[in-house]
MARVEX-84749 format. One record per residue (C-alpha): residue in one letter; x, y, z. Coordinates in steps of 0.05 Angstrom, whole numbers. Each point is the difference from the previous one (the first is absolute). Example, Ala and Ser with C-alpha at 12.3 -4.5 7.8 and 13.67 -1.06 7.14 Angstrom:
2
<'A'; <246; -90; 156>>
<'S'; <27; 69; -13>>
% end
This chain:
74
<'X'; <468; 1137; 760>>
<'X'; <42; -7; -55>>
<'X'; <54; -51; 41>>
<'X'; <-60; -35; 14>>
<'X'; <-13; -14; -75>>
<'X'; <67; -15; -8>>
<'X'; <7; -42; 57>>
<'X'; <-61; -40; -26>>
<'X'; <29; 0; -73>>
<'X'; <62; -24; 19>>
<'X'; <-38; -58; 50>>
<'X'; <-41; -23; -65>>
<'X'; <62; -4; -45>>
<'X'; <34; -43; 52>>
<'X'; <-53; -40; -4>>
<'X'; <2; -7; -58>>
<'X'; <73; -27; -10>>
<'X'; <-19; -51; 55>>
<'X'; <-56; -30; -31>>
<'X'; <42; -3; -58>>
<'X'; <47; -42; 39>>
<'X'; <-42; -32; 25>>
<'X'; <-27; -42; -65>>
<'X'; <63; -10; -21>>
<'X'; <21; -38; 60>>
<'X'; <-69; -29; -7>>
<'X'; <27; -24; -65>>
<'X'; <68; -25; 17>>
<'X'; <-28; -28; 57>>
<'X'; <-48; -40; -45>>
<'X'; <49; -20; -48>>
<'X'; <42; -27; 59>>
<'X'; <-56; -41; 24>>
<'X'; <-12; -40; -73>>
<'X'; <71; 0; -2>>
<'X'; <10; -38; 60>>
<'X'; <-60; -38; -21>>
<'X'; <30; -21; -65>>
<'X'; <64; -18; 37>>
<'X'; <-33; -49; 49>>
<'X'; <-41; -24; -60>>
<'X'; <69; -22; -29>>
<'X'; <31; -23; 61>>
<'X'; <-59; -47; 7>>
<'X'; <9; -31; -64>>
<'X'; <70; -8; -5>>
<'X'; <-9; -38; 74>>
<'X'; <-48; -48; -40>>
<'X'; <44; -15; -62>>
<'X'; <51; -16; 56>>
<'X'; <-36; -47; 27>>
<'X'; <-32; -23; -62>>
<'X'; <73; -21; -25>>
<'X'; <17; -28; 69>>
<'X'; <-57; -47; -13>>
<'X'; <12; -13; -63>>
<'X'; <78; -15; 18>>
<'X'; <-32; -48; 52>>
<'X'; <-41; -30; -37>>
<'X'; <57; -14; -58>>
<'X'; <48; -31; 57>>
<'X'; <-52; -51; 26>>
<'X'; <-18; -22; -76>>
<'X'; <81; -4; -17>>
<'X'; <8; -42; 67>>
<'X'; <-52; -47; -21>>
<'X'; <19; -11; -68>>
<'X'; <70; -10; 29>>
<'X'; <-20; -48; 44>>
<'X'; <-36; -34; -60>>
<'X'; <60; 5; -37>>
<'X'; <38; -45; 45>>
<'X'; <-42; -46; 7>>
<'X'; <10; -23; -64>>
% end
């Protein structure tokens, strides 16, 4: 009876350190998650300032060709 009880004990403890495992993965898992939420996030807006300045760099060559264009005219 008594290896039983032991057997039991020892089951329960076990267990115990599992479960405790358990939410920490839980945990790290989580902060892995907003972490690669975070990093997309960034990765998103550094793709629109890149094209943001791509337009703008556009925009500046079209308005320098014109004036150019003005310019020798005269």
């Amino acid at each position: 009876m008594n290896n039983t009880n032991d057997q039991i004990k020892n089951c329960k403890q076990e267990k115990k350190k599992l479960e405790e495992q358990l939410l920490i993965l839980e945990g790290v898992n989580e902060l892995f998650r907003k972490a690669r939420m975070n990093y997309i996030s960034l990765e998103m807006a550094v793709a629109n300032q890149l094209e943001d300045i791509k337009a703008k760099m556009f925009s500046l060559d079209k308005e320098i060709e014109i004036l150019e264009t003005m310019e020798d005219k005269k």
